[in-house]
C-alpha positions as CSV (number, residue, x, y, z in Angstrom):
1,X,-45.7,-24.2,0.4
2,X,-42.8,-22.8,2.3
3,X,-40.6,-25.3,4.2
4,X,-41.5,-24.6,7.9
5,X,-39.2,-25.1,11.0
6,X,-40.7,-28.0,14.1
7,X,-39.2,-25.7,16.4
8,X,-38.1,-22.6,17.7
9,X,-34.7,-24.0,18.2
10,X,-34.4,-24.8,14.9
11,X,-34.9,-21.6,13.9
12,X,-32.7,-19.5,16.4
13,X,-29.3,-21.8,15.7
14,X,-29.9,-21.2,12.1
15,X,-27.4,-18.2,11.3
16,X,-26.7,-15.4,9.2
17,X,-23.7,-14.2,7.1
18,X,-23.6,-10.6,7.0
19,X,-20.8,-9.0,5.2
20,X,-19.6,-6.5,7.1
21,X,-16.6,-5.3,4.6
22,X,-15.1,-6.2,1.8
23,X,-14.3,-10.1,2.5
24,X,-15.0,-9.4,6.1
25,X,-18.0,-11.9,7.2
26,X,-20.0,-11.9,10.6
27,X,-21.5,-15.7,11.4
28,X,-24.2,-14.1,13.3
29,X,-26.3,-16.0,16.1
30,X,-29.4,-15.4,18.3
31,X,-27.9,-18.2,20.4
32,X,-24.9,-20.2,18.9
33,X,-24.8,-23.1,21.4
34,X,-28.6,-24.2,20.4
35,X,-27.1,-26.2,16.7
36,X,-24.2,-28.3,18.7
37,X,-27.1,-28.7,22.0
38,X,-29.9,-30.1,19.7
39,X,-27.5,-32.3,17.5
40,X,-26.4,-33.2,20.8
41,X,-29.3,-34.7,22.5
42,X,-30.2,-36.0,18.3
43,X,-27.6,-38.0,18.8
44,X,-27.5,-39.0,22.2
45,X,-31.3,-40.6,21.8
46,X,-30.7,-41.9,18.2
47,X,-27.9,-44.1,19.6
48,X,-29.8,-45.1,22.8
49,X,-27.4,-43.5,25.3
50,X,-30.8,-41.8,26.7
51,X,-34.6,-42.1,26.5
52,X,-37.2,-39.2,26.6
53,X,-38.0,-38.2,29.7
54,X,-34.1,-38.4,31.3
55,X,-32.6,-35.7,33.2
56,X,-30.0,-33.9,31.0
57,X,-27.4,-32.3,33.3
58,X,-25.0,-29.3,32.6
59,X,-23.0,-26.4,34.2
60,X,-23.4,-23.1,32.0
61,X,-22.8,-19.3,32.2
62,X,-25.7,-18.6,30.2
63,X,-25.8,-19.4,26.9
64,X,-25.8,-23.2,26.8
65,X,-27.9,-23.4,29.9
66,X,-30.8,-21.7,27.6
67,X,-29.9,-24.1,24.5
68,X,-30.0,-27.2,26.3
69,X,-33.3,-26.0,27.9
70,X,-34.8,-25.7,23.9
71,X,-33.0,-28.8,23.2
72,X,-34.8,-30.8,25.7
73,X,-38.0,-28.9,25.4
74,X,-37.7,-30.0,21.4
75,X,-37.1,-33.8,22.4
76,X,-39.2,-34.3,25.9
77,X,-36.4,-34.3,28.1
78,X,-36.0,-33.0,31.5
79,X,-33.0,-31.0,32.1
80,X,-31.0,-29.3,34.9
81,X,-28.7,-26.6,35.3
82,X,-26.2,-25.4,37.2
83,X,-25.9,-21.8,36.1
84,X,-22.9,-19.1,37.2
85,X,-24.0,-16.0,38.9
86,X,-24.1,-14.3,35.4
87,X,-27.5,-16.3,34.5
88,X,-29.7,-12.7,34.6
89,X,-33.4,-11.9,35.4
90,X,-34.7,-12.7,31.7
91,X,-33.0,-15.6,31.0
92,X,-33.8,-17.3,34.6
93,X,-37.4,-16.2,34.0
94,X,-37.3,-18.2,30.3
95,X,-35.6,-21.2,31.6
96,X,-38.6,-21.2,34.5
97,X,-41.5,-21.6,32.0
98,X,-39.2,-24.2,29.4
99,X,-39.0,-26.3,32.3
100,X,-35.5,-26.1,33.0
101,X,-34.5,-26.7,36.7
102,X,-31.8,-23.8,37.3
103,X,-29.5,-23.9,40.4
104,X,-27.5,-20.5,40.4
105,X,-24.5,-20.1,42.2
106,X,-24.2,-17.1,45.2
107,X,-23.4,-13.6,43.7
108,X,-19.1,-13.7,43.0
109,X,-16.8,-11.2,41.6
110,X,-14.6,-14.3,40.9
111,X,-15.8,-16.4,38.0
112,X,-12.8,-18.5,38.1
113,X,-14.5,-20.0,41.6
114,X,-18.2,-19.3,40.2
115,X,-16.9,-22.0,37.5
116,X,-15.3,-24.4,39.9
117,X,-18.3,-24.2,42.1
118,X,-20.2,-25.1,39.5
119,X,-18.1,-28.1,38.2
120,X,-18.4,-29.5,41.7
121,X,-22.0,-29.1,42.6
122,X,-22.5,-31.1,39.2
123,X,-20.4,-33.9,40.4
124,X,-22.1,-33.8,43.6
125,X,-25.9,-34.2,41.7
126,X,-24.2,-36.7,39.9
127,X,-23.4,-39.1,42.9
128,X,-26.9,-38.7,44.5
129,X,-28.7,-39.1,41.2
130,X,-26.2,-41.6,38.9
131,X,-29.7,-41.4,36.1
132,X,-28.7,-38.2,35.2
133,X,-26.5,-37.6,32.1
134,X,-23.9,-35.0,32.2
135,X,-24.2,-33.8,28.8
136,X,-20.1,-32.8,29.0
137,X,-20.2,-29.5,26.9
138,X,-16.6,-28.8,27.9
139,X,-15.3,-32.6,27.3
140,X,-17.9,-34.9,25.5
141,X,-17.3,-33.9,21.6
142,X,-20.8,-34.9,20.2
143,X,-21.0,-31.0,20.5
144,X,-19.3,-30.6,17.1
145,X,-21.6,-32.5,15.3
146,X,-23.9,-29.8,14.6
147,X,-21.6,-27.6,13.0
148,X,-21.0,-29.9,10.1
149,X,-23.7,-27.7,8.4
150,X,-22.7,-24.4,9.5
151,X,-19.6,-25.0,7.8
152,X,-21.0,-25.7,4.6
153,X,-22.7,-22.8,5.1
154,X,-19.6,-20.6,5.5
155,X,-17.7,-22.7,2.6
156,X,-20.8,-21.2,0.5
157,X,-20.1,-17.7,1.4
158,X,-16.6,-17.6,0.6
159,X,-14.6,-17.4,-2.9
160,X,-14.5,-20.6,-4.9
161,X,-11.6,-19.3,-5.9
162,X,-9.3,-21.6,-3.4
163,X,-8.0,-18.2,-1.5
164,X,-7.2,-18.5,2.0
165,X,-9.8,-18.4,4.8
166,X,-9.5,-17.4,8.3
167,X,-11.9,-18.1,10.8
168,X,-12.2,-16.1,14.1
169,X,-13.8,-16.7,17.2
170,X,-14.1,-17.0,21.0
171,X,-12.6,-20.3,22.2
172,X,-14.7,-21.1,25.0
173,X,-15.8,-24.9,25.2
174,X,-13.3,-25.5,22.1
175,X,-16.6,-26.6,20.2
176,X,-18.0,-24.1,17.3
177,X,-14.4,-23.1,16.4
178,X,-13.0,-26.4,16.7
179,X,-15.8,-28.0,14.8
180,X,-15.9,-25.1,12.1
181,X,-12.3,-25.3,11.4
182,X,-12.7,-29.3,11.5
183,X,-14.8,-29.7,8.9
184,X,-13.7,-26.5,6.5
185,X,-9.9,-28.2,6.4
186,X,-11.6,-31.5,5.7
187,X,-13.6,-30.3,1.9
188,X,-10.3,-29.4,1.0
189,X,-11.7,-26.4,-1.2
190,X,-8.7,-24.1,0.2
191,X,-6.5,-23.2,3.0
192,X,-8.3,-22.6,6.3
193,X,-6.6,-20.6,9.3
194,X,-8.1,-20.7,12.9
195,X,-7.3,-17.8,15.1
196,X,-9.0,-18.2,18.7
197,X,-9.9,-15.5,21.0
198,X,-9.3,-15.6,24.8
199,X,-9.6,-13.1,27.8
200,X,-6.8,-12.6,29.8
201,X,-7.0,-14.8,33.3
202,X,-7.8,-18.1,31.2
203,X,-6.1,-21.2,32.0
204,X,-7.0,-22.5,27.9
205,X,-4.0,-21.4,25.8
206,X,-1.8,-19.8,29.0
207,X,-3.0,-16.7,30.6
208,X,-4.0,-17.4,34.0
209,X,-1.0,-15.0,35.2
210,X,-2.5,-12.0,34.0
211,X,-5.6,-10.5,35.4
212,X,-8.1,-8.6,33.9
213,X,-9.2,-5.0,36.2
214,X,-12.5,-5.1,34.9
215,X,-13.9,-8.7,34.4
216,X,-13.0,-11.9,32.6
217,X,-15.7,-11.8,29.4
218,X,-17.6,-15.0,30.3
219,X,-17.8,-17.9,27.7
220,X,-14.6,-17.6,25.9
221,X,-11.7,-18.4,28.5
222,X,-11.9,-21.2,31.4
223,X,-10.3,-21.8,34.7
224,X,-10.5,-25.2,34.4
225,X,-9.0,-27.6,31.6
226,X,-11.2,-28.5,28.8
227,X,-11.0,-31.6,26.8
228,X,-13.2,-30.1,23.4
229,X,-10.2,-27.7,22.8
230,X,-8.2,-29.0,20.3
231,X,-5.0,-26.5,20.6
232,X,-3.3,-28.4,17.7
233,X,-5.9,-26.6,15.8
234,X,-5.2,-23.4,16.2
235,X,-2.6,-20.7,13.9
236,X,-3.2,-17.9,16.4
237,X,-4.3,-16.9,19.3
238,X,-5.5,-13.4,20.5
239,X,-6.2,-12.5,24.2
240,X,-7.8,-9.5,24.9
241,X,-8.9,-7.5,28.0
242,X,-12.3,-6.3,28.6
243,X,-12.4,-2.6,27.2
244,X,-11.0,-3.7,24.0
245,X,-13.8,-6.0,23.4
246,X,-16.0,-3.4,25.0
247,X,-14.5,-1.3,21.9
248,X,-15.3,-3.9,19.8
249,X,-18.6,-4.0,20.3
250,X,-19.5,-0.6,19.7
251,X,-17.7,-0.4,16.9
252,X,-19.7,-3.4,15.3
253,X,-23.0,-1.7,16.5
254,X,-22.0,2.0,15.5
255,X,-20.4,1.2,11.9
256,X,-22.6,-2.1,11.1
257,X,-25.4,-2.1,13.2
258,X,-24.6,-5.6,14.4
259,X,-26.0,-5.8,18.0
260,X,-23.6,-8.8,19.6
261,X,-22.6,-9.6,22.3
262,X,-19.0,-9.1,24.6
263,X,-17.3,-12.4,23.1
264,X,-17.9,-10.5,19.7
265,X,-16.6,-7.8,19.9
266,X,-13.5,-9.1,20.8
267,X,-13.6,-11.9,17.9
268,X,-14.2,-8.9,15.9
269,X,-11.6,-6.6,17.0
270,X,-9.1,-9.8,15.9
271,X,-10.6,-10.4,12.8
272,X,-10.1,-6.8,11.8
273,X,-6.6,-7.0,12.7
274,X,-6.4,-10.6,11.0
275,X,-7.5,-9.7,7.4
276,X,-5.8,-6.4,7.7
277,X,-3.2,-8.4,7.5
278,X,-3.9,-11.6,5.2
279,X,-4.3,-9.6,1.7
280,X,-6.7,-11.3,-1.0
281,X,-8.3,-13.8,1.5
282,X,-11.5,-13.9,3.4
283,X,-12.2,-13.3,7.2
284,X,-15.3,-14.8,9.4
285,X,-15.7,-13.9,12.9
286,X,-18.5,-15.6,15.1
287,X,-21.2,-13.7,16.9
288,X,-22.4,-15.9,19.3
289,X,-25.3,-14.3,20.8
290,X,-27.3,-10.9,20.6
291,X,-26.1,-7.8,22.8
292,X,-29.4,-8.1,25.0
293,X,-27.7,-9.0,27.9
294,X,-25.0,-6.8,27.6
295,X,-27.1,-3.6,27.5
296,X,-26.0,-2.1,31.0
297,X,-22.2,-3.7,31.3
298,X,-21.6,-3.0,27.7
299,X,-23.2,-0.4,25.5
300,X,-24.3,1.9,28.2
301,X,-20.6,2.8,28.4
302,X,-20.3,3.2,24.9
303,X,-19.1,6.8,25.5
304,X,-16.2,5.5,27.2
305,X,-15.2,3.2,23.8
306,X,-11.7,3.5,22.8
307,X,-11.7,4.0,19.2
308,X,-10.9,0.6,17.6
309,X,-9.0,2.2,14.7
310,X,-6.4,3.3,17.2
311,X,-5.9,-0.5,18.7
312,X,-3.8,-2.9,17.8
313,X,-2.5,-5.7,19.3
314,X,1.0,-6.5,21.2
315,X,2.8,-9.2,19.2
316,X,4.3,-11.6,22.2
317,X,6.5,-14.9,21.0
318,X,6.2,-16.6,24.8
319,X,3.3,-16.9,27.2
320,X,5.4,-14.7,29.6
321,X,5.5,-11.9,27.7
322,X,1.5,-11.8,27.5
323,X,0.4,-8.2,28.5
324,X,-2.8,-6.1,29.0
325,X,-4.7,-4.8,26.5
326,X,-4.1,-7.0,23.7
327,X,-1.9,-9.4,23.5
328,X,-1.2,-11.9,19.9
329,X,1.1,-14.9,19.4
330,X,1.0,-17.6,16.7
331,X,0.4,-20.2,18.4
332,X,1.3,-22.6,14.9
333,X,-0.2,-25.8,15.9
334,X,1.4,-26.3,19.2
335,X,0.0,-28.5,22.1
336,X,-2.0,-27.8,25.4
337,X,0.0,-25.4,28.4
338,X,0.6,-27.9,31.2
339,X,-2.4,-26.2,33.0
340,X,-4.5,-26.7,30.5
341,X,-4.6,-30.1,29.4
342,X,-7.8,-32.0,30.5
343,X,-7.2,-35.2,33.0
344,X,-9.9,-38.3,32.9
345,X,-10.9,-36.8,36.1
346,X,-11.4,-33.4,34.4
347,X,-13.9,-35.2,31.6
348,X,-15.4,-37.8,34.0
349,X,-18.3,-39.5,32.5
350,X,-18.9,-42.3,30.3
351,X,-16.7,-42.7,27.3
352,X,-17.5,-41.8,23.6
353,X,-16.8,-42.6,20.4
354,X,-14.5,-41.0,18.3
355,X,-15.1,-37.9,16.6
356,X,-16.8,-38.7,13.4
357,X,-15.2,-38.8,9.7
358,X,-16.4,-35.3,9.1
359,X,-17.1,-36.6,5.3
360,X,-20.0,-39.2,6.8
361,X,-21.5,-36.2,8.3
362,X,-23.4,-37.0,11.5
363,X,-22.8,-40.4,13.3
């Protein structure tokens, strides 16, 4: 009899590798954040720091705020959201029947004060009801612990052959990439590269001086310091505007028939450029989500798509000279901006262990 899944959750944050060109590798999700959310709350109720039927907390543009929802619907937990004014019709209409409380923050063409609303109305919840537990995505690094398998996962994909690997993804929360590159370093089978993707206006890796026309591309930058990002981690770093991830994903959909999401696209577009230029080794670029919600801001414009063969990026050796429409540096390992380094009052909540020996495997 066929092994069967206990939940749907199970079976959405389980991915697929889809080569999409010769040593070119697509991680694909349906929803990426649901593997570090339910290892997450494993491990929060294995250990004792909660009990079924507590309040889970969390502030999310979207895609955690459905993952924590399956998370707690998998493990009997309440949960609570305080979602940006991205959260659309279909995904506040799911979160309704899980059982997910949403709070969505008023309509903004800002998301850099959509975000720091929604940092504070969490610490405000979290003064009148001191029960609740924040589940940290942006600071508390239990959200790495699911990717321990995903990793193997990738290591399984790639040559045995000890050739270099790059891995290339949207930074966001600093967990699947971190996490990924974490554990692939640690088996030792070969030399791993991380190259993290950013939009232009993010405070993460130095780019809050230059704004984006169109929009920041939600989930992959920050206005705010977070403590999960691990900048030591990193060889490169690519920021890109909107319509070159906009290119991106059309491209991937029009030559692959991968149907991602915005963050894609642009992890895409730098993995291109990446193992265009790191002969003999192999390339994997996260999709984090589908293209669903991206339907009418994205691929309805797909006649307006620049042609991705004709983009490349600007190569910049100082944060200064960071420009619009693509902008790459190697970053080699170096520390946090000023701006971007997380305070205790930036990860306020109650302390955790360390991150585990990635060779014990989950704490």
């Amino acid at each position: 009899m066929a092994e069967t899944d206990e939940h749907i959750a199970e079976a959405i944050g389980r991915p697929d590798l889809i080569r999409v060109d010769e040593g070119l590798i697509c991680l694909r999700f349906e929803t990426m954040k649901v593997v570090s959310a339910l290892a997450a709350v494993r491990h929060l109720l294995d250990t004792g720091a909660v009990r079924r039927g507590d309040t889970l907390l969390d502030s999310s543009s979207g895609i955690y705020a459905y993952a924590l929802a399956l998370a707690c619907h998998r493990y009997g937990m309440r949960c609570h959201i305080i979602g940006s004014t991205t959260v659309d019709h279909t995904l506040r209409t799911q979160l309704g029947i899980l059982g997910a409380h949403l709070e969505q923050m008023p309509p903004s063409s800002d998301l850099k004060l959509d975000q720091k609303r929604r940092v504070a109305r969490v610490h405000e919840i979290l003064d009148a009801h001191p029960e609740y537990h924040w589940m940290r995505q942006y600071h508390d690094d239990i959200h790495y612990l699911g990717y321990r398998a995903i990793a193997d996962r990738v290591r399984a994909a790639a040559p045995a052959d000890g050739s270099p690997l790059t891995l290339v993804g949207g930074v966001g929360s600093g967990a699947s990439t971190g996490a990924l590159a974490r554990y692939l370093r640690a088996d030792g089978a070969g030399p791993v590269r991380l190259a993290g993707v950013q939009p232009f206006g993010s405070v993460t890796f130095g780019s809050e001086h230059v704004a984006d026309p169109e929009i920041i591309i939600a989930g992959i930058g920050s206005s705010i310091p977070f403590a999960n990002v691990s900048h030591t981690a990193y060889d490169t770093v690519h920021w890109l505007s909107f319509d070159t991830a906009l290119a991106g994903s059309v491209d991937l959909l029009r030559r692959h028939a991968v149907f991602a999401g915005l963050s894609t696209g642009a992890s895409y577009a730098a993995a291109r450029w990446e193992h265009a230029h790191v002969p003999g080794g192999t390339t994997v670029f996260i999709a984090a989500d589908t293209g669903h919600r991206y339907v009418d801001t994205v691929f309805a414009r797909h006649a307006e798509a620049a042609d991705l063969d004709g983009l490349a990026p600007r190569t910049v050796s100082s944060l200064e000279e960071l420009a619009l429409p693509w902008s790459r540096m190697e970053w080699a390992g170096a520390r946090a901006p000023a701006r971007a380094q997380a305070t205790a009052g930036a990860a306020r909540g109650p302390a955790r262990a360390a991150f585990p020996d990635p060779a014990r495997g989950l704490a």
